[in-house]
C-alpha positions in Angstrom: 61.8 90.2 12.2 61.7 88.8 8.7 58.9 90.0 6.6 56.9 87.8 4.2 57.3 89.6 0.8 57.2 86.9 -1.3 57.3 85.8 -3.7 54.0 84.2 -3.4 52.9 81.2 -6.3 49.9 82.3 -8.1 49.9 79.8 -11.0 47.5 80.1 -13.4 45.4 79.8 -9.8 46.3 79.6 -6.1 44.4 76.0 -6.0 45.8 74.4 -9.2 48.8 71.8 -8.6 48.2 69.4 -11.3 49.5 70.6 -14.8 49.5 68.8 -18.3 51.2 71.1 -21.5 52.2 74.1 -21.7 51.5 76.8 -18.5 51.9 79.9 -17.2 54.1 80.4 -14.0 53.6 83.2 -11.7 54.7 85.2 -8.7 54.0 88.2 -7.1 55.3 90.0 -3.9 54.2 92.7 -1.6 55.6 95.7 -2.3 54.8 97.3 1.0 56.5 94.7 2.9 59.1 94.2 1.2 60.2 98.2 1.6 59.8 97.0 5.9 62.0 94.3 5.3 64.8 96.7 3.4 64.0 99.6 5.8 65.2 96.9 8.7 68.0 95.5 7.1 69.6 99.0 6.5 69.1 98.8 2.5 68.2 102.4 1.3 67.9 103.2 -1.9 65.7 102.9 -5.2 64.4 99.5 -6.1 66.2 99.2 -9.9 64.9 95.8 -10.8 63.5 92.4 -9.5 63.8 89.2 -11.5 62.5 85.9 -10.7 64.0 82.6 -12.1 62.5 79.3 -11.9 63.4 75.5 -11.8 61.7 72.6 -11.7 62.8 69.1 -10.7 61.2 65.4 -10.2 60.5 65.1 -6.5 63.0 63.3 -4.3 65.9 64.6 -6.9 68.8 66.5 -6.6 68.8 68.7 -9.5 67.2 71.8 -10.6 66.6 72.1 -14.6 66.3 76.1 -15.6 62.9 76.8 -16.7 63.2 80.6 -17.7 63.4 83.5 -15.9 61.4 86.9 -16.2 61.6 90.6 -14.9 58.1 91.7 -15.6 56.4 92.9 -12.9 52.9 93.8 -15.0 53.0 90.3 -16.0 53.7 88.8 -12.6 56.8 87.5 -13.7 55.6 84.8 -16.1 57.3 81.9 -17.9 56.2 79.2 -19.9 56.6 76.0 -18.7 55.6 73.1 -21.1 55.6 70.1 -19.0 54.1 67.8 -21.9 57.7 65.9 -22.4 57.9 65.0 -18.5 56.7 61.8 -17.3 53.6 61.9 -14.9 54.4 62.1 -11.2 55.4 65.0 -8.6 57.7 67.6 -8.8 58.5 70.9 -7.7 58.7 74.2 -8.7 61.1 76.6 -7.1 61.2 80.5 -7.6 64.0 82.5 -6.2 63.2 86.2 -6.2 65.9 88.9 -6.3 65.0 92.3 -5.3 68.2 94.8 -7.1 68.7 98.0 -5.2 70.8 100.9 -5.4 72.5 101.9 -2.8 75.2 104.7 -4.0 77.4 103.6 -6.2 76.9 100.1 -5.5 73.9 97.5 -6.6 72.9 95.4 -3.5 70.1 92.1 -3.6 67.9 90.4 -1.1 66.4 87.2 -2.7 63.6 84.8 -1.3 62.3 81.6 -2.4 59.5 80.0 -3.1 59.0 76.1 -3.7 55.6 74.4 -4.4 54.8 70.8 -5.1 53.4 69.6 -8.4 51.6 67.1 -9.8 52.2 66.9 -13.9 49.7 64.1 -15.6 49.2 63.8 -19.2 
C-alpha cells in the first residue's frame, strides 16, 4: 500500500497558481509516512539526505528546463523561480523528491513526484 509522503506543493500558498517575477518554490513531505512507506518496502536504515529538483515546462510540451534544485529541509526545499522572461500562458511545475538512505554499506533512494499546473501572467 503506497503511502502519500509527498512531496506536497506549498508555493508561496496552497491556492496560488498564477505567478508573475520572481517566486519561491516549495515542498514538503510527511515524515511519518514516509518512515511506513520505507518500513514496507524493506528499506532500513538512517535517512542521510532528501533533495528535491524542479522543472518547469510550457503546457502541452515535451521538455523539462531545470529550474534548481535544493536540499533544505528548514526551508522546505526552496528555489527561485523568476518566471518574468516566459511568455504568459500555462505551464507546469514538476518536483521529483529523492529520499537517500543508508542501508550498510550501500546508499539506496525512493523518489516521488509532484506536478502542478501554472498559470504565469505578466
Amino acid at each position: 500500500m503506497p503511502y502519500d509522503w509527498g512531496p506536497h506543493y506549498i508555493v508561496p500558498s496552497e491556492i496560488l497558481k498564477t505567478f508573475s517575477g520572481v517566486v519561491r518554490l516549495r515542498e514538503q513531505y510527511d515524515e511519518q509516512l514516509l518512515d511506513k512507506e520505507l518500513e514496507e518496502l524493506g528499506i532500513h536504515g538512517p535517512i542521510t539526505r532528501v533533495s528535491n529538483p524542479w522543472y518547469y515546462r510550457k503546457k502541452g510540451t515535451h521538455t523539462w528546463t531545470k529550474i534548481g534544485e535544493s536540499d533544505d529541509r528548514s526551508e522546505n526545499f526552496a528555489v527561485r523561480w523568476d518566471t518574468s522572461k516566459l511568455e504568459n500562458g500555462q505551464y507546469e511545475v514538476f518536483g521529483m523528491m529523492h529520499v537517500f538512505v543508508r542501508v550498510g554499506d550501500v546508499e539506496r533512494a525512493i523518489a516521488r513526484e509532484n506536478v502542478v499546473e501554472v498559470t504565469v501572467e505578466h
